[in-house]
C-alpha positions in Angstrom: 0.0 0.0 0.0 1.2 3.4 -1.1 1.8 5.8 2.1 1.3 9.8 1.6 1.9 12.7 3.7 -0.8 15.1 3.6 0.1 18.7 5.2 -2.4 21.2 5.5 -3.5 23.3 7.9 -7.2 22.8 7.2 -8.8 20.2 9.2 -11.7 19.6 7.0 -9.2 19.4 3.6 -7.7 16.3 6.1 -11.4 15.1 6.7 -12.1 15.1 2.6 -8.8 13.7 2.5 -9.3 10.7 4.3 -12.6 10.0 2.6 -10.8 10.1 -0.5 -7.6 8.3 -0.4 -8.3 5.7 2.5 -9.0 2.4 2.6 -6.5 2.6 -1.3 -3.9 4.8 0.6 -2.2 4.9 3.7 -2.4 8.4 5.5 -0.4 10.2 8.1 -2.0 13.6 9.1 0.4 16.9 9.8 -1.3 20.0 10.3 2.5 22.3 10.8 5.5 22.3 8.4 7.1 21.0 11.9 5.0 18.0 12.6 5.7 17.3 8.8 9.4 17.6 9.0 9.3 15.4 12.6 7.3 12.8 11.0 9.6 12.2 8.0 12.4 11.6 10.3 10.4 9.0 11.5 9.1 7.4 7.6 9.8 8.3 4.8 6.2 8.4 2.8 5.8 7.7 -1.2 4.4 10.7 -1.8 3.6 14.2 0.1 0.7 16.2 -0.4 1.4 20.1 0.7 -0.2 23.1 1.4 2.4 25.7 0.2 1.1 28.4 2.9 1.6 26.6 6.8 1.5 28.4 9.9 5.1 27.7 10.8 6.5 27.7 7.5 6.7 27.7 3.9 5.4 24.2 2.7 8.3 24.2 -0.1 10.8 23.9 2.7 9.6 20.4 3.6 10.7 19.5 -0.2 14.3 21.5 -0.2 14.5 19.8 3.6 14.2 16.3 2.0 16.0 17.7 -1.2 19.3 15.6 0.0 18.4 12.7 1.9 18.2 9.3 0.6 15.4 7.9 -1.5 12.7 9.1 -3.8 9.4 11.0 -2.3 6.9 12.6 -4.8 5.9 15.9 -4.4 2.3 17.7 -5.1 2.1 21.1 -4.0 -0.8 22.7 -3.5 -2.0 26.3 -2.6 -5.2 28.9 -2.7 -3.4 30.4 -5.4 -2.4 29.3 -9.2 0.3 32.6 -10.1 2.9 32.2 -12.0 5.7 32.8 -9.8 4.0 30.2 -7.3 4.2 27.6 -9.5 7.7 28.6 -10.7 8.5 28.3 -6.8 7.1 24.7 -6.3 9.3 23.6 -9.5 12.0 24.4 -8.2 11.9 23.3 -4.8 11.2 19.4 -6.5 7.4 19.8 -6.5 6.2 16.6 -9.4 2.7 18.6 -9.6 0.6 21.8 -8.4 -3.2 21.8 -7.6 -4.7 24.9 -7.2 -7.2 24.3 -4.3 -10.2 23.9 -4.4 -9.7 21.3 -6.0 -11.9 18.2 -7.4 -11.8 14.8 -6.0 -11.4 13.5 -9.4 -8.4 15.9 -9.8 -6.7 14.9 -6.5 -6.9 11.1 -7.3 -5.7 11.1 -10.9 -2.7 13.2 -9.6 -1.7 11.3 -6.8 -1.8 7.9 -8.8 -0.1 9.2 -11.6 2.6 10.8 -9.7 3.0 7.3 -7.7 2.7 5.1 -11.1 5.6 7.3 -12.2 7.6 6.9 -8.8 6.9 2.9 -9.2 8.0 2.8 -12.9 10.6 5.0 -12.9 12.3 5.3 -9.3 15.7 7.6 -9.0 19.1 6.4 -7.8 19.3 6.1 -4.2 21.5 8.5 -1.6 23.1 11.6 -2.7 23.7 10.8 -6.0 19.4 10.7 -6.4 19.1 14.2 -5.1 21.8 15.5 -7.3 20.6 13.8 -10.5 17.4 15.3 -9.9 18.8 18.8 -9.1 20.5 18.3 -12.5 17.4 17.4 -14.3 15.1 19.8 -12.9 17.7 22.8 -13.9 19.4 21.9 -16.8 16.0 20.1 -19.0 13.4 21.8 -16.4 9.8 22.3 -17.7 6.2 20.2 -16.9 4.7 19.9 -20.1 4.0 16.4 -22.1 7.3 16.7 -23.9 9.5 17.3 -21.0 8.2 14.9 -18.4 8.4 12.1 -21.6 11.8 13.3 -22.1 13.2 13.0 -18.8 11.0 9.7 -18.2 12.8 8.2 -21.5 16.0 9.5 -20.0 15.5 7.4 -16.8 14.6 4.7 -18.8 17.2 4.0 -21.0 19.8 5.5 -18.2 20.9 2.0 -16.9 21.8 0.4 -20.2 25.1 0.5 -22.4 22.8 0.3 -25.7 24.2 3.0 -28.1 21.3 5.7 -28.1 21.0 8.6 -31.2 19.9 11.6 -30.3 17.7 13.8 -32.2 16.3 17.2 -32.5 17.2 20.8 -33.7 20.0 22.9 -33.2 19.4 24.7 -29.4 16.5 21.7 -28.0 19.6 20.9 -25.7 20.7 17.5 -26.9 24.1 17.7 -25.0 22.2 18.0 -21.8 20.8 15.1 -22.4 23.8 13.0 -23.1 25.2 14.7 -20.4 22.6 13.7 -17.8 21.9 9.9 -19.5 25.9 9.7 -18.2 25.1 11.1 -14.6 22.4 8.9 -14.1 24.1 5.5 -15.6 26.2 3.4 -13.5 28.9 4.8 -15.7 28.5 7.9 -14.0 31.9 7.7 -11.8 33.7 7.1 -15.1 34.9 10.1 -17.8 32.3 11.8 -20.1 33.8 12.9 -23.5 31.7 15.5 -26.0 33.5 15.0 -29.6 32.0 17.9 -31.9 32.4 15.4 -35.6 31.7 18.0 -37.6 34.2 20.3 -36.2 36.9 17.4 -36.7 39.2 17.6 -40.1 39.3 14.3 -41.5 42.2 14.4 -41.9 42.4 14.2 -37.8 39.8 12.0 -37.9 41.4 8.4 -37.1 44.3 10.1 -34.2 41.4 11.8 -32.8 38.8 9.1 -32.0 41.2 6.0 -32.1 45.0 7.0 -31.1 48.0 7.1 -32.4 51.4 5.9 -32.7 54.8 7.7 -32.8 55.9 7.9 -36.2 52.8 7.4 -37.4 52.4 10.7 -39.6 54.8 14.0 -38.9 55.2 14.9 -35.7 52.8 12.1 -34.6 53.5 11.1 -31.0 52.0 8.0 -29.0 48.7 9.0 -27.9 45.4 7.5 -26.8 41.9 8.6 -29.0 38.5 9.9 -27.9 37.2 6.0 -27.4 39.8 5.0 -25.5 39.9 8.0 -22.7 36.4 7.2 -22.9 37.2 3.6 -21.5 34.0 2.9 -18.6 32.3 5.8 -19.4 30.4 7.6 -22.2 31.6 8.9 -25.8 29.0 11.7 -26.9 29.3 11.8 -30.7 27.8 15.1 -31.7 26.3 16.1 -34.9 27.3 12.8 -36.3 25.3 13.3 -39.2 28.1 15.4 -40.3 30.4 12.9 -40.8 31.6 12.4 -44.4 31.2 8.7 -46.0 34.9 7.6 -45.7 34.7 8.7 -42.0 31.3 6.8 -41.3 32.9 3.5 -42.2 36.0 4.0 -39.8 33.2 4.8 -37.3 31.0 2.3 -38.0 33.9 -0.5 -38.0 34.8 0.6 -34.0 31.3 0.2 -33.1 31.2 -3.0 -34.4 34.3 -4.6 -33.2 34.0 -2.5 -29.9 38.0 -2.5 -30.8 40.1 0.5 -31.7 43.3 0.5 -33.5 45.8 3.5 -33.5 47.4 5.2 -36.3 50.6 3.7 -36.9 49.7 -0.1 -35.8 47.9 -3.1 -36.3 47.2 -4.2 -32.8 43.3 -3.9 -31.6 42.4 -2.4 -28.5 39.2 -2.9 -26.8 37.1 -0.7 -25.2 34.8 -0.7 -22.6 33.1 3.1 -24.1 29.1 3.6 -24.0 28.0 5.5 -27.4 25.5 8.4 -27.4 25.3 10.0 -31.0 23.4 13.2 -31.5 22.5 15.1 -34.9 20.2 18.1 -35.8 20.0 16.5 -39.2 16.7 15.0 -40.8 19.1 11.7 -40.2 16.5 9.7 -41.9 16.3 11.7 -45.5 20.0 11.5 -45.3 19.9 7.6 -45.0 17.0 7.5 -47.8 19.4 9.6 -50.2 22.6 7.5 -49.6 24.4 10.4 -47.8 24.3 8.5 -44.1 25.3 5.2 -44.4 22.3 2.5 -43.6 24.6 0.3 -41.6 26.3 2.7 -39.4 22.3 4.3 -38.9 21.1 1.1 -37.5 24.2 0.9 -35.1 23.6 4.4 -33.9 19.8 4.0 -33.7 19.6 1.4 -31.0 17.6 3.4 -28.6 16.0 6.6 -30.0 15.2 10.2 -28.5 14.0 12.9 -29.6 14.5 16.3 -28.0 11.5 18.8 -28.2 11.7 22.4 -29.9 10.8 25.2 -27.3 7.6 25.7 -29.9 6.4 22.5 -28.7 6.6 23.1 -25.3 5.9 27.1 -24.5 4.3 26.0 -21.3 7.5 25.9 -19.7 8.3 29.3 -21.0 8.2 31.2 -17.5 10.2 28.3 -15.8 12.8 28.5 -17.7 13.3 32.2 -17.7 13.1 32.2 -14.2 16.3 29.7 -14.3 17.9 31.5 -16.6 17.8 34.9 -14.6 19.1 32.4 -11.9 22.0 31.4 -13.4 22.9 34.7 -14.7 23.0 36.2 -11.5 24.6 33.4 -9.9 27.4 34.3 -12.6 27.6 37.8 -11.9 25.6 38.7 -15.1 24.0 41.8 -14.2 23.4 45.9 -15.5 26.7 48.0 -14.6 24.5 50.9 -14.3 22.3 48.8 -12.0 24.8 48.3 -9.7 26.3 51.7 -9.5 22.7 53.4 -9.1 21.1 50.3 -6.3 24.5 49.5 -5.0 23.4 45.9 -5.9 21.4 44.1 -9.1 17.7 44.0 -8.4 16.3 40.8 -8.3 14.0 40.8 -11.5 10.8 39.3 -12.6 9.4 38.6 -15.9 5.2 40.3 -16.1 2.7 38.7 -17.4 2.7 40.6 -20.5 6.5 39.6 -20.9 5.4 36.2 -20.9 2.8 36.7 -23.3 5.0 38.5 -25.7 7.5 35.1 -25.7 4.3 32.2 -25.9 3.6 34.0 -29.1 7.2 33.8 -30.9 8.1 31.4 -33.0 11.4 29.8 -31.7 13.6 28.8 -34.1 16.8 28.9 -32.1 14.8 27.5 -29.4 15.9 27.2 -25.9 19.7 28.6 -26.6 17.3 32.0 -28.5 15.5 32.3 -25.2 18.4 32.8 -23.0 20.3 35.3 -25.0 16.5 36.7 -25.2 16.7 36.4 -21.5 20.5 38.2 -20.6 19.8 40.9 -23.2 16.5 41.7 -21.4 18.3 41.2 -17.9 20.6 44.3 -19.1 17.6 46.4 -20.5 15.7 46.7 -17.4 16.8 48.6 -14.7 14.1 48.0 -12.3 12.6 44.5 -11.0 9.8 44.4 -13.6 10.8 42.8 -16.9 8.5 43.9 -19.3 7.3 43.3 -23.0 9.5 46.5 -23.8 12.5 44.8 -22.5 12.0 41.7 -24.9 13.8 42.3 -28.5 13.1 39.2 -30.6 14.7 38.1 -33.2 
């Protein structure tokens, strides 16, 4: 039987509660954000249902409190109020859903079970490493609509197996994230993660680069190990592979197959232990119908398949990820001289409704990496804390 934590302030939201959830669920009552936090030192529940607005404290502290601590707990925030910069706050503090109360009983259920089928399908690592995978996630390929929260389940999914996975999606969707967190999340993730740009390779480089050399082997050549090799227990990241000219697509495909590298300069096989993830913002499969990707090196790349979703897909998460964006920015010291000179420090900004609007409507075609140059440029225009539909210059 699932357990949940309901906190809430409310005794009759606790009455409704229990007609609701019990005899299915198993409920443990907490009416402070202290009785909540004393309880979970006690059991850890499958999922928590909190009122964002305690008497004691905010209810989003009980999530960063359990932020860190071992195990998996799902999340549903709730709260009188449905504003943006509430819900913006519940995402990240962890929250897996908000409900803006009052809410229906149908509402309630269909949350809770599909937050717990989730947790059940798809659990995190355990200890620290879960907390900071899910940090990771929640910053770096944040957002709750369809896309994202089948993106980071497929993620999750294919996390814990060396298959070779191909990546696609267009230019800016963020396709190095995900390599990068598929690699945190795998049992690889204590071993080295290496990002090889193959379109930025000469092919004349080619071969010493991904494979190693030997000295002698051309002029100036000196003994040195490739991209697969340093990548020896833990994960190559091919990006836009579908760059790759045809003589360099069989050398490829030939280390793939024989999961065996051989430097320039020798004839001696090396194997390697070296997890593929291949990414290209290419219509790969046009290129494989016309004979300019090879049909044999496709079908060694295509193993597992994801595709990453364009920002127009997903505007939803539009005010999340601006919100993260001004974070990082002023985490990085990103801020208006003349703000600082004239406040002695930068104001801590805010994106208005009408802001928000403006961006829905655009079109996105540089996607999520057009949105935070959108973002810094606007973080420089306004001098206050407002940032406003003046302050947006789109492309």
């Amino acid at each position: 039987m699932w357990n949940i934590l309901l906190v809430d302030a409310d005794p009759e939201i606790h009455a409704h509660a229990k007609l609701m959830l019990q005899p299915d669920f198993s409920l443990v009552s907490c009416y402070t954000g202290t009785e909540a936090i004393e309880s979970l030192n006690q059991e850890r529940p499958d999922l928590i249902l909190c009122e964002t607005s305690l008497p004691d404290m905010n209810g989003l502290d009980i999530m960063r409190n359990i932020a860190f601590q071992a195990g998996r707990t799902a999340f549903i925030a709730t709260s009188q109020s449905g504003n943006t910069h509430r819900v913006v706050d519940a995402i990240k503090a962890g929250a897996d859903e908000y409900l803006v109360k009052p809410c229906e009983a149908d509402d309630i259920l269909t949350t809770v079970r599909k937050c717990l089928t989730l947790k059940a399908a798809l659990p995190y690592p355990k200890g620290a490493t879960a907390a900071r995978a899910r940090i990771n996630t929640r910053r770096l390929l944040a957002g709750e609509s369809s896309a994202m929260v089948n993106l980071r389940r497929q993620i999750r999914a294919y996390a814990d197996t060396d298959s070779t996975i191909l990546i696609t999606g267009e230019s800016g969707t963020g396709k190095d994230l995900v390599a990068r967190e598929m690699h945190g999340l795998s049992p690889r993730s204590e071993g080295p993660f290496y990002a090889v740009n193959c379109g930025a390779l000469p092919e004349t480089l080619f071969e010493s680069e991904m494979f190693g050399s030997e000295k002698g082997a051309y002029t100036d050549a000196v003994a040195r190990s490739g991209f697969f090799e340093d990548a020896d227990g833990g994960t190559l990241f091919l990006d836009e592979v579908g760059e790759l000219s045809p003589p360099l697509q069989v050398k490829l495909l030939r280390a793939l197959e024989d999961r065996q590298v051989i430097h320039l300069g020798s004839h001696r096989p090396i194997a390697v232990d070296t997890r593929i993830i291949a990414a290209t913002n290419r219509n790969i499969y046009a290129d494989v119908d016309s004979g300019r990707f090879r049909s044999d090196l496709f079908y060694r790349l295509n193993v597992l398949r994801i595709r990453t979703p364009s920002l127009r897909d997903r505007k939803e998460d539009i005010p999340l990820l601006c919100y993260i964006f001004l974070q990082e920015f002023y985490e990085g010291n990103t801020v208006s001289p003349r703000a600082k000179q004239r406040t002695g420090r930068a104001p801590v900004k805010h994106f208005c409704d009408a802001a928000i609007r403006k961006l829905a409507g655009h079109s996105w075609p540089g996607n999520i990496r057009e949105l935070k140059n959108i973002v810094q440029r606007a973080l420089f225009l306004c001098e206050g804390d407002r940032v406003g539909p003046e302050h947006i210059e789109l492309e």
